[in-house]
N, C-alpha and C positions, 0 to 999 in steps of 0.2 A: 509526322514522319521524323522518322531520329537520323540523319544523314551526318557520317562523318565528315566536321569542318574541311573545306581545304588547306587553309594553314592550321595548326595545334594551338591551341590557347597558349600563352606567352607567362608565364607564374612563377619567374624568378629572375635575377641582377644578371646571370651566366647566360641565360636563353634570350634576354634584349641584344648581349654582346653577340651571342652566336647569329641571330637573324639580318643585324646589321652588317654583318663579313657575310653570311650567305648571300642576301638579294641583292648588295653590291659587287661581287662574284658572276652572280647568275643575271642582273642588269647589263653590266661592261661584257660580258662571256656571250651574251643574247644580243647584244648592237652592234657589237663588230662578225657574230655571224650570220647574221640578218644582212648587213650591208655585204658578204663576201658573196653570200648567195642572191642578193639580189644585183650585184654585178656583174656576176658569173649569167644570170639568166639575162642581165639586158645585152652582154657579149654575145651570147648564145644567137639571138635575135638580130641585133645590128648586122653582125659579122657571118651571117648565116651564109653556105653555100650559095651563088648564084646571085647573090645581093651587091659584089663586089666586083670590079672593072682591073683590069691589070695585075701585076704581079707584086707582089707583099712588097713594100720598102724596106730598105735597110734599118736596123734601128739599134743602136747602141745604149751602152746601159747608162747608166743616169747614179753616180754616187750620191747626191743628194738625197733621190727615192731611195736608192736602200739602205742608208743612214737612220731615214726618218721608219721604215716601217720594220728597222733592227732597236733604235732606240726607244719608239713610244711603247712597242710592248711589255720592254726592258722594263720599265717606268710602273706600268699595269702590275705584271708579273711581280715587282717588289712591291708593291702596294700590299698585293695578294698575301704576301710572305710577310711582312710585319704585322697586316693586321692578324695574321695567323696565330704569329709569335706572342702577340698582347691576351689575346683570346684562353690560348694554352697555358699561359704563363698565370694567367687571374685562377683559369679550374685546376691548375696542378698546385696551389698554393692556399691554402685554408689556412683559414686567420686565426693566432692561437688560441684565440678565444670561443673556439667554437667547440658546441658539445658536442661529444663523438657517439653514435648508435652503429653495434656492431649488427651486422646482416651476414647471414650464412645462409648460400645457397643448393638447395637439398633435393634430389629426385622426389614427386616436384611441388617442392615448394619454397618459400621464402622463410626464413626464422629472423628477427630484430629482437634485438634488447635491448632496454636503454640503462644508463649508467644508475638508475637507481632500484630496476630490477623486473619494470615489466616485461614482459614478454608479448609478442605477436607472433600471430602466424598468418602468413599471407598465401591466397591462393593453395592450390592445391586439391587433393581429393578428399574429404571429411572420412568417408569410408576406408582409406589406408593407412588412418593414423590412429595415433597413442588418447586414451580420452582425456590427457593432460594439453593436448596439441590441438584436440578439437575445440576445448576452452577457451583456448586463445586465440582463435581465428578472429581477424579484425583488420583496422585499418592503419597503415604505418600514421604515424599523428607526428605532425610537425606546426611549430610555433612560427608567425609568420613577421619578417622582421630581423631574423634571427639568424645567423652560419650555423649551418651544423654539417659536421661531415659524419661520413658513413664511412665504415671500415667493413671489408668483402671479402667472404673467402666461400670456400666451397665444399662440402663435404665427400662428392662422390665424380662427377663429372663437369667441366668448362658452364657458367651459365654467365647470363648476360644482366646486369639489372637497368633495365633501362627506365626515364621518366618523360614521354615526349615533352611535356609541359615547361619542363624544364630543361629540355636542347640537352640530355645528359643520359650513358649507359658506361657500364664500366664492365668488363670480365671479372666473373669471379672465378677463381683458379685453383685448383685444390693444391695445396700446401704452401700457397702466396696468399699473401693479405694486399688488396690494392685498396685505395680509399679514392673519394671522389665525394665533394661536398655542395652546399645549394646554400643559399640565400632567400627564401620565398617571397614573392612582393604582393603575392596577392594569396586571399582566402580562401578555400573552395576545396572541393576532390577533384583529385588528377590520377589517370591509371597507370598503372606498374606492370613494367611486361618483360619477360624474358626475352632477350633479341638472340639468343643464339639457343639453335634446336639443340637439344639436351635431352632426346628420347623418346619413346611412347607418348605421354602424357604433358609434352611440352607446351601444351596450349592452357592446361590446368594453370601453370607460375604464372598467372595474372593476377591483379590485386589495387588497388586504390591507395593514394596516399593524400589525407586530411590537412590542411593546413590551416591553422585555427590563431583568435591570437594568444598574444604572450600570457595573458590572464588565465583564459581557459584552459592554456595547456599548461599550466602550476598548476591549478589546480588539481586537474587530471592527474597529473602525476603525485601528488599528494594525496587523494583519494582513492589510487587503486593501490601503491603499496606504497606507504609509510615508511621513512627511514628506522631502519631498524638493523642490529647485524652487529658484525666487527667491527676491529679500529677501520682496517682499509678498504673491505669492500660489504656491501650492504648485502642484508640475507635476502638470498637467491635471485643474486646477479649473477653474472656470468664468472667476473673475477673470482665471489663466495663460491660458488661452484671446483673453481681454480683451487682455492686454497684447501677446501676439505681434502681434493685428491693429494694436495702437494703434503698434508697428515698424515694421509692414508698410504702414502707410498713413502711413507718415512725420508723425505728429501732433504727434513729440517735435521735426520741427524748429524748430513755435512755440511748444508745449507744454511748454517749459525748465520745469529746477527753480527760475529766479531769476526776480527781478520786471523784468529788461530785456529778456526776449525780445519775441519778437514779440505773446505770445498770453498770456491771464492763465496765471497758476502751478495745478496742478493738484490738487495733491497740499491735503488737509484741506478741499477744496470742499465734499464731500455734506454735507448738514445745513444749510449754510452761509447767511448773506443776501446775497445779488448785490443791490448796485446798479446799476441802470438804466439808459444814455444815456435822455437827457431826462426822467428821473424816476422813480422809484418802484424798486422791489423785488422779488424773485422768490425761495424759497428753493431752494435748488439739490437738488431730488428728483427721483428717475426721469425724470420725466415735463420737466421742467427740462431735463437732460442729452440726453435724447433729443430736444428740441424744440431746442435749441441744435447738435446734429448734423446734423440731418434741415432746418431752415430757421433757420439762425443768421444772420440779418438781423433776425429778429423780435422778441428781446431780446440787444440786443448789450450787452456789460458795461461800463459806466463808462469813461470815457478810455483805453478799447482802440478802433481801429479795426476796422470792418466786413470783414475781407479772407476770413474762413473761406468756404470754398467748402461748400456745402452738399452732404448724401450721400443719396440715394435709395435705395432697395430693390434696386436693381442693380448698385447699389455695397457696399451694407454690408445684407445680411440682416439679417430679424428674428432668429433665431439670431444672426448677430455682434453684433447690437445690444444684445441682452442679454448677452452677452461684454464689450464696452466699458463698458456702467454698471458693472456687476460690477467690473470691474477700477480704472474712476475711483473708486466708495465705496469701496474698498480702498487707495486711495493717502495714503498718511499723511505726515510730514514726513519727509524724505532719501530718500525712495522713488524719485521719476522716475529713469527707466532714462538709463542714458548713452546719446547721441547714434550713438557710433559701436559700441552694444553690436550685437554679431554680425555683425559688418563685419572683416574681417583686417586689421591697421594694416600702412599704406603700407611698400614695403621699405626698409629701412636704419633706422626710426621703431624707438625702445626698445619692448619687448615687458613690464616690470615697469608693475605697476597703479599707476592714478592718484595712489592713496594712501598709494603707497611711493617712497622719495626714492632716487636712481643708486645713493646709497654703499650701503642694503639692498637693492637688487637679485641 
């Protein structure tokens, strides 16, 4: 008989921290109301109608007693709150070193990428998908030993990605990216569930995640897709994805690598502090880049001009649109793509690369 545990397996550093603040919570929370109700029922009983001779005495209050049961809860109470604070403060902070897999949550299913370009697909209906989506159905694979965070967004409606195993769920939000990362401690499949109802089919976004070790998951990742691609992002990752559109929508012809074009320089933006026209500042995140896509009038950058034309949903999907941030956070210094990349140079025009001079041709 296959009975669900009463506690959930423990399989990461966040889920020890999270269980030690719970049953300390719910130990201290359980003994002092155990002892109110079993006070209350031995009063109940002592003091019972008819049990008692004469008239209630006087009885004055007592500052000592409510000193004591104003201060020790005080005491409890902040216990509660710093361990809260240490808690929060470990899963709101991923350590730089950890690799990032983006996860899009989609009516219903899950999509992951990893940074060098597989793909899964979790959960879901096999029958309402694309036969590139049914190929990839699998299990999210994580190295154990290892931080890696997860970046979350959403395609159509609010979904939840939660991992019991690992004491962790986050919102995914359509047109925010939240992140939320793990540390695995132990080997094994743990299941993937959507905590927040997201429709018809919201019992389909179910799914497992592997966690294997460090070895086998190189390997893994070197024997299902080989580095291969551009300078900045590998062929068909999410970023490569990014950039052919940012080609195809002609963005490199203001989007230069130098500070004279038409349009600021692109390349080391994410993270970055944008100044304002008429004042103040923005830091260039997700939500940044896509608001400067989507209605780029609203914060235009310092001594550039208003000229971008703004892109709607029937222009640049939510799918593309998570493609283009992808591929802007990825753009580092010498990265922007030539101009005339994938274009056949005019006839009679030399065919040797820019950064080779006639005599090595």
């Amino acid at each position: 008989m296959n009975l669900t545990p009463f506690i959930p397996e423990i399989a990461s550093t966040q889920a020890y921290q999270f269980e030690l603040l719970f049953w300390y919570i719910a130990i201290t929370t359980g003994l002092v109301g155990g002892a109110v109700y079993a006070a209350l029922a031995y009063f109940c009983i002592k003091y019972r109608r008819g049990n008692t001779t004469g008239s209630t005495p006087r009885i004055l209050g007592s500052h000592r007693l409510e000193l004591a049961w104003t201060v020790m809860p005080l005491f409890v109470f902040m216990s509660y709150f710093a361990g809260g604070v240490i808690v929060y403060n470990n899963a709101a902070h991923p350590p730089e070193d950890a690799m990032e897999i983006f996860v899009i949550g989609k009516q219903w299913m899950w999509k992951a990428q990893y940074p060098t370009g597989q793909r899964i697909i979790i959960g879901g209906n096999p029958r309402n998908m694309t036969e590139a989506e049914r190929e990839s159905i699998g299990k999210l694979i994580l190295p154990v030993g290892r931080p890696v965070k997860i970046t979350i967004t959403s395609e159509d409606v609010i979904h939840d990605f939660g991992i019991p195993a690992f004491r962790s769920k986050m919102d995914a939000v359509p047109g925010r990216y939240t992140q939320v990362w793990y540390h695995p401690t132990r080997t094994g499949e743990y299941h993937i569930f959507c905590d927040q109802y997201c429709g018809t089919w919201h019992s389909l976004m179910v799914g497992k995640v592997k966690v294997v070790e460090q070895k086998e998951f190189d390997d893994w990742l070197m024997g299902h897709t080989p580095l291969q691609g551009s300078r900045n992002a590998v062929d068909g990752s999410l970023a490569h994805e990014g950039r052919q559109l940012f080609l195809k929508l002609n963005c490199i012809s203001c989007h230069s690598s130098t500070p004279n074009g038409k349009a600021p320089v692109l390349e080391g933006l994410y993270g970055s502090r944008v100044p304002l026209r008429g004042g103040g500042a923005e830091i260039a995140d997700e939500e940044y880049i896509i608001k400067s896509i989507r209605r780029p009038r609203l914060a235009v950058v310092d001594g550039w001009e208003s000229i971008m034309p703004a892109y709607d949903e029937t222009q640049v999907t939510k799918e593309q649109m998570d493609a283009l941030v992808a591929y802007i956070r990825s753009l580092k210094k010498g990265q922007t793509p030539d101009r005339t990349e994938y274009f056949p140079a005019p006839n009679g025009a030399p065919t040797y690369p820019r950064t080779q001079s006639p005599e090595k041709k």
